[in-house]
C-alpha positions as CSV (number, residue, x, y, z in Angstrom):
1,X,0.0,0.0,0.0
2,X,2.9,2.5,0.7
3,X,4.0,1.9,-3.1
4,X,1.4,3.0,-4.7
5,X,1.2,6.1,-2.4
6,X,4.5,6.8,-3.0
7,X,3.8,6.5,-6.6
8,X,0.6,8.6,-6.5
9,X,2.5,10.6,-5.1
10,X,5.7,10.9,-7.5
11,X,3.2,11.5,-10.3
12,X,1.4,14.6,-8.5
13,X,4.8,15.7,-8.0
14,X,5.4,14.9,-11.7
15,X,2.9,17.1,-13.2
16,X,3.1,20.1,-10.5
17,X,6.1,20.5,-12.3
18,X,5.1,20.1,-15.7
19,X,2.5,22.4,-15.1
20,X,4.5,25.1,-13.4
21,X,6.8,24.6,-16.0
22,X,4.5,25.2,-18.7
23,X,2.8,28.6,-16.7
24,X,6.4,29.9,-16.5
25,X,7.1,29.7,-20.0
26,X,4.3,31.3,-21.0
27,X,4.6,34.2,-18.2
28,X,1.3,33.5,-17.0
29,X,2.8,33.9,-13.4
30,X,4.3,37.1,-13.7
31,X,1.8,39.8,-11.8
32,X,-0.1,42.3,-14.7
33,X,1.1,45.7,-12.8
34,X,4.5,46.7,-12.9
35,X,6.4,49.7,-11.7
36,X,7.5,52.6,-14.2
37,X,9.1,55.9,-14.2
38,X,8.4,58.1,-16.8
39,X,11.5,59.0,-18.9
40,X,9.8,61.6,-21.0
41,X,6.2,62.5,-22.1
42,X,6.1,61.6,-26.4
43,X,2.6,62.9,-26.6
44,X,-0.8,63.3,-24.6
45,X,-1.2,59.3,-25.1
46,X,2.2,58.2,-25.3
47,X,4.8,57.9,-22.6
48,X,8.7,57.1,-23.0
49,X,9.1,54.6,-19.6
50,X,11.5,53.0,-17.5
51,X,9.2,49.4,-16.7
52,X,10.7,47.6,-13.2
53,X,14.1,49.2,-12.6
54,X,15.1,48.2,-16.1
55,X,17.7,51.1,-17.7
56,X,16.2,50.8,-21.1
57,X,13.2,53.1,-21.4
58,X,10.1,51.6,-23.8
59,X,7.7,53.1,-25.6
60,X,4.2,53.0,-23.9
61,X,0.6,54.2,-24.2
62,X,-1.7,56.3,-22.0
63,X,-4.6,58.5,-21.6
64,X,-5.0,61.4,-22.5
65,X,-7.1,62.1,-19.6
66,X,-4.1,62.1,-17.3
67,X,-1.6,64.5,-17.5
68,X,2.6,62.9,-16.9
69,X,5.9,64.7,-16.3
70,X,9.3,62.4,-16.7
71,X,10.5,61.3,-13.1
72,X,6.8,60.4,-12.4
73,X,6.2,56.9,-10.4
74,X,3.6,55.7,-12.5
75,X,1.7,52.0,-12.8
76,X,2.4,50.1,-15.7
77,X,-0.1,47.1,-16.8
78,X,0.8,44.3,-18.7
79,X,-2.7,43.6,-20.3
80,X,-3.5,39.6,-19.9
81,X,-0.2,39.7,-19.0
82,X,1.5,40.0,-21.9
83,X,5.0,42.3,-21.5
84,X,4.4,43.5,-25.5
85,X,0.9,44.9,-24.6
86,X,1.5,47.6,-21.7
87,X,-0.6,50.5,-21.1
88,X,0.2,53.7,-18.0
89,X,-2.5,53.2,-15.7
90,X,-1.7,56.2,-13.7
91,X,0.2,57.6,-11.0
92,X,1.8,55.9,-8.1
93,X,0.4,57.0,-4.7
94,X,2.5,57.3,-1.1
């Protein structure tokens, strides 16, 4: 009986990995918002932003609605999670 406990068990253990595996390829555990500071303002919808510490600033939509100045703290979202579809949510509070 302890066999095929301990195999049940080696197989859950099996595909927990398999599974994580596959999530981390595909990025799906990687949060949607992300921190940004804003590099420079491009236009009233588009921001030039530093996205989590990184030194490379990227090119990134917002609204017009809100108004940006570079050095801002602003929230970045990766929408569904995808880090080649970001959009500024808005400022970061204290």
């Amino acid at each position: 009986m302890e066999d095929q406990n301990s195999d049940k068990q080696k197989l859950i253990d099996y595909i927990q990995e398999i599974v994580y595996t596959v999530l981390k390829n595909e990025n799906l555990l990687q949060a949607e918002w992300h921190l940004g500071r804003v590099e420079s303002v491009i236009s009233p919808t588009m921001l030039s932003v530093f996205v989590d510490g990184s030194t490379i600033s990227q090119k990134i939509p917002c609204s017009k609605r809100d108004t940006y100045a570079p050095n801002d703290e602003i929230w970045v979202q990766f929408v569904n999670r995808d880090s080649k579809n970001k959009f500024a949510k808005g400022l970061r509070g204290l």
